[in-house]
C-alpha positions in Angstrom: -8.4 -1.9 17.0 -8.8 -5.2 15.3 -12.1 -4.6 13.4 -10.0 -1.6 12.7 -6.7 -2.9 10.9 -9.3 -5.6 9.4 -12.0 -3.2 8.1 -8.6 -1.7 6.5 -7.1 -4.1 5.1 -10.3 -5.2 3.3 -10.8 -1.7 1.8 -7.4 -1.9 0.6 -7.3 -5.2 -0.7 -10.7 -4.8 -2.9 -9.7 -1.2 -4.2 -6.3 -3.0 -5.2 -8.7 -5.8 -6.8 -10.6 -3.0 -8.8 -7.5 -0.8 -9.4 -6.0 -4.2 -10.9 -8.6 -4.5 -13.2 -8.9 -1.2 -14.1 -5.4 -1.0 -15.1 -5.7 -4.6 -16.9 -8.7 -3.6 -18.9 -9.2 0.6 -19.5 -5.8 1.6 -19.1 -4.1 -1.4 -21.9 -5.7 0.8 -24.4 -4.3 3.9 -23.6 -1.0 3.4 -21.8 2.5 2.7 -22.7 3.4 -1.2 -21.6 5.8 0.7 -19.1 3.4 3.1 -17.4 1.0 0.0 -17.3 4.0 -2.2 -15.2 4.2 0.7 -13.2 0.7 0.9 -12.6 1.0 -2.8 -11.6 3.7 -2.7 -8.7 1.7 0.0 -7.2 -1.6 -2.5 -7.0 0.8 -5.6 -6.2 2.3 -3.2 -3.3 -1.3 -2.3 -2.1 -2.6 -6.0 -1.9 0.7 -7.1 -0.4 -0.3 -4.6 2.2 -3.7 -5.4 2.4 -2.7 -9.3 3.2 0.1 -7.6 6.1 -2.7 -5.6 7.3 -5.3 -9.0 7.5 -3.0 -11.0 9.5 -2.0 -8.4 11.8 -5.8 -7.8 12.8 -6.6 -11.3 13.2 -3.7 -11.9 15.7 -2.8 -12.0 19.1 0.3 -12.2 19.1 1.0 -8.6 18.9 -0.1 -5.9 21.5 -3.1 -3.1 20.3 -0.1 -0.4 20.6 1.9 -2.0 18.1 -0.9 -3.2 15.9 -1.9 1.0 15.9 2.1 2.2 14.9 1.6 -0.6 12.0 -1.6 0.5 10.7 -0.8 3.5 10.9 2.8 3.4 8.8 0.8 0.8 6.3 -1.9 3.2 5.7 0.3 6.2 5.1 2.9 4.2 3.6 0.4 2.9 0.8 -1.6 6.1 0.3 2.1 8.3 -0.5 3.5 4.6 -2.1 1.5 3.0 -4.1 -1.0 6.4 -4.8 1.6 8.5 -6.4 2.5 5.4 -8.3 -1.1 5.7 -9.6 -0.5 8.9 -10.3 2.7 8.9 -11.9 1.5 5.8 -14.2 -1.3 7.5 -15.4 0.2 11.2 -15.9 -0.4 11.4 -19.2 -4.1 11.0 -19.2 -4.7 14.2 -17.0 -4.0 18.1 -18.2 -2.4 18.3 -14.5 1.3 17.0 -14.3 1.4 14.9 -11.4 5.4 14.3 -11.3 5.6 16.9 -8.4 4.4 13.5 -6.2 7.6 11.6 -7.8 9.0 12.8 -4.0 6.4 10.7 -2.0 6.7 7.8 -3.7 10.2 6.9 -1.8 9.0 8.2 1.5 5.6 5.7 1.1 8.2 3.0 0.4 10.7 3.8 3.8 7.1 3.9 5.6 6.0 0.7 4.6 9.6 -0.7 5.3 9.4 0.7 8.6 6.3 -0.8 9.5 7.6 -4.0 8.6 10.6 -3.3 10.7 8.3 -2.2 13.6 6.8 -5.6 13.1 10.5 -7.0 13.0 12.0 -5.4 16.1 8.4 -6.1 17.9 8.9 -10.1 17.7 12.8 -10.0 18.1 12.2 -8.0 21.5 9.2 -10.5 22.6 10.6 -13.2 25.1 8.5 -16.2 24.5 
């Protein structure tokens, strides 16, 4: 499960890397200053993610069940989260209107927060 959560985390930390840059670089020139901030938090979101995800496979202090519900929420939570932030952020660019995913955005977001609150209740429950 580790080389799992690890192997994840890494994907997601250098697609956020390339994402970043792609926003920084091709998308200044065609997108609003807004949609471009928007574009932003969803790479910030991603690599905050990515970093969660890296500690959580390199410790022990967390059993493999509870390691699997975290990845499992992160990975999800990202893909609807910071994904249809993509999307929305770069709308304008496409002939398909993508604001129909404006709905997943906020259920990426209570994912995430519950994996953190898996994460949470997981320590305060530990004795020790």
């Amino acid at each position: 499960m580790d080389r799992k959560i690890i192997l994840t985390a890494t994907f997601l930390g250098t697609l956020s890397i390339v994402l970043g840059a792609f926003g920084a670089h091709a998308l200044k020139a065609v997108l609003a200053e807004n949609q471009l901030i928007t574009f932003e938090t969803g790479v910030r979101y991603q690599m905050y993610h990515a970093f969660f995800l890296l500690f959580l496979g390199t410790t022990s202090l967390v059993t493999e069940k509870t390691k699997k519900i975290i990845l499992y929420l992160v990975l999800v939570g990202t893909l609807f989260f910071s994904g249809s932030i993509y999307l929305l952020a770069t709308n304008s660019l496409t002939s398909i209107d993508f604001k129909f995913v404006g709905s997943i955005t906020p259920i990426g977001g209570l994912l995430l927060i519950a994996a953190w609150t898996v994460f949470f209740l997981y320590f305060l429950k530990r004795k020790g």
